[in-house]
N, C-alpha and C positions, 0 to 999 in steps of 0.2 A: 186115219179115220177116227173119228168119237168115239169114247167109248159107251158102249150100251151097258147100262145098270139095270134100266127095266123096258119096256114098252111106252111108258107115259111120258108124252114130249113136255117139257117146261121153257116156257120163251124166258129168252136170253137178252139185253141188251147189253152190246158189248161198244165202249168208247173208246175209239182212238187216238192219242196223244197228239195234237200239235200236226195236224197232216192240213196239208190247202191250205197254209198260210203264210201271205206274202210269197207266192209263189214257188214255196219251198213241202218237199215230200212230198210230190201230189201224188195222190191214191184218186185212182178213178168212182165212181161209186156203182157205176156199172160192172164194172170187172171187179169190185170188191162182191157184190152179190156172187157174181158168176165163180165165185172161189168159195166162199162161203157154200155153196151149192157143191160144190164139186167134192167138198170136206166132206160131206155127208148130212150136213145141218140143215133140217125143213125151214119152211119159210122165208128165207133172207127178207129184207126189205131194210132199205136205206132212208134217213133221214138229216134232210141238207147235207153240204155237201162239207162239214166240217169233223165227218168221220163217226155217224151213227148209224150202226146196224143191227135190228134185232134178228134173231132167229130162233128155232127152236132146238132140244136137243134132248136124246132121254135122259133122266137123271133117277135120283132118289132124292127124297127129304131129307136123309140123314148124311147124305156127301154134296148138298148145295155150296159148302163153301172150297171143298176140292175139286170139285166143278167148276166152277167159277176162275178159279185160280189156272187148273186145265187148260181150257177152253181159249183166256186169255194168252198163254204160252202157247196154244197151236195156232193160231190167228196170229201173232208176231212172228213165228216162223215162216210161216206161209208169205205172209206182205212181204216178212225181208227179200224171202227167194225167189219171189215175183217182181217187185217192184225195186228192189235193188238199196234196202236202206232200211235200216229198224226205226219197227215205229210199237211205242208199249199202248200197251192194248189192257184194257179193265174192262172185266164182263163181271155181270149186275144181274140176278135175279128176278124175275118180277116180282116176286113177295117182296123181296132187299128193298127194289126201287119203288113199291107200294106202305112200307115202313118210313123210308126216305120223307117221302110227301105225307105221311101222317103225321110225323114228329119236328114238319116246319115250323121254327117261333116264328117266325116272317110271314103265316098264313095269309093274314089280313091285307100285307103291303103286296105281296106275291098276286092277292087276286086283283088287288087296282093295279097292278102293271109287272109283270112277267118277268120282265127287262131286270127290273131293278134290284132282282131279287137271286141270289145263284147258288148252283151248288158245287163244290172244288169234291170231288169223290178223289178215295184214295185207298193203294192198295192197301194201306195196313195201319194200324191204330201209330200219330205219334204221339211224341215224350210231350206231357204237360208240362215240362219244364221250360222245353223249347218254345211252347206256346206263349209260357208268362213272358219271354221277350215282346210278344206282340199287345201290349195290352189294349183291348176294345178303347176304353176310354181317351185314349190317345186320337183316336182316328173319328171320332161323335164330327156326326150324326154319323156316320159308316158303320156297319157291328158286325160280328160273328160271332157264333156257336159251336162247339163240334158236338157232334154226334155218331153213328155207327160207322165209323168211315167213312164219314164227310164233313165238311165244314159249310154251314151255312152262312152266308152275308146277305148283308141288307146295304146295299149300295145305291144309296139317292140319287147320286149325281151322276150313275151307271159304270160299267166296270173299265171302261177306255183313261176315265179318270182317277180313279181309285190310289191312293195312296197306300187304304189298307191291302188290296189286291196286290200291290208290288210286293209290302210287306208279307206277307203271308205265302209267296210263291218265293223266297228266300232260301236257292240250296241250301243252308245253312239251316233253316229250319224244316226243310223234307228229305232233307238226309237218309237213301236208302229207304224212299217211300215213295214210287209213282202219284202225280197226281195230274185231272184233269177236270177242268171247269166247262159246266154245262149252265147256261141262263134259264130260267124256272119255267118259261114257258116250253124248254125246249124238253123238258126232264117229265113234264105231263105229257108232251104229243108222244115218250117213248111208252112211256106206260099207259099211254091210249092203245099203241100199236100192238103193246105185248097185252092188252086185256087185263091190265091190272088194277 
């Protein structure tokens, strides 16, 4: 069960790693609510079918990022023992994913087309050393930023082509750092959903 801190629910979006794709890890998204629900966590509701679910949960202000971290590690348990296979899970805030969308450099390109534009969120800050392998300049017109645990890109040509996108999803350079990529217009419909 969740833990309760206080009375005051905070939606939750939490993102699934890599499930419904190519036919592989499939999580239903019906039965992913119905488990979500079962946990103790108000509201479930899903979004497409590439592993987005917000909910709500009580928390406090001052334990939002052990929360988060929580929450993620009880939703991994539960899919593995259910559906028979781990799948890492990152739960997001809606303040966090309301910061997220305020501090996009890609504002401009984000609002003419959604698509082109993404965000890689990630459980934990990495090494900027690791980064400078990747330099922006290299991959023009393609770009990236990082910021609070995410990495923004700006991918013109969209992310199926991406060369920066290969580059940047490089074990080598997420080393001991979940991450999972969400397309911009998908990362507004979640923080429609959670009211943020």
């Amino acid at each position: 069960m969740p833990t309760t801190l206080n009375s005051s629910p905070t939606p939750y979006a939490v993102l699934l790693r890599g499930v419904n794709v190519g036919g592989r890890a499939k999580v239903a998204m019906p039965r992913l609510r119905e488990l979500v629900a079962d946990l103790g966590y108000g509201e479930p509701r899903t979004y497409l079918n590439s592993g987005n679910v917000v909910l709500t949960a009580a928390t406090t202000a001052t334990a939002t990022g052990a929360d988060e971290a929580a929450l993620g590690a009880e939703l991994e348990g539960v899919i593995e023992q259910h559906f028979g296979f781990p799948v890492q899970c990152l739960a997001r805030s809606a303040a966090y994913l309301r910061s997220v969308i305020d501090a996009n450099p890609y504002a401009e390109q984000a609002a003419a087309d959604g698509k082109l534009v993404h965000a890689t969120f990630l459980s934990g800050a990495i090494d900027g050393e690791r980064l400078s392998a990747v330099p922006p300049e290299q991959f023009a017109p393609e770009d990236y930023r990082v910021g609070d645990r995410v990495i923004y890109l700006s991918l013109p040509n969209g992310l199926g082509r991406s060369k920066l996108a290969v580059s940047l999803a490089r074990p080598a350079l997420l080393k001991g750092v979940t991450a999972t990529t969400r397309n911009w217009n998908t990362v507004i419909k979640l923080a429609e959903l959670m009211g943020a």
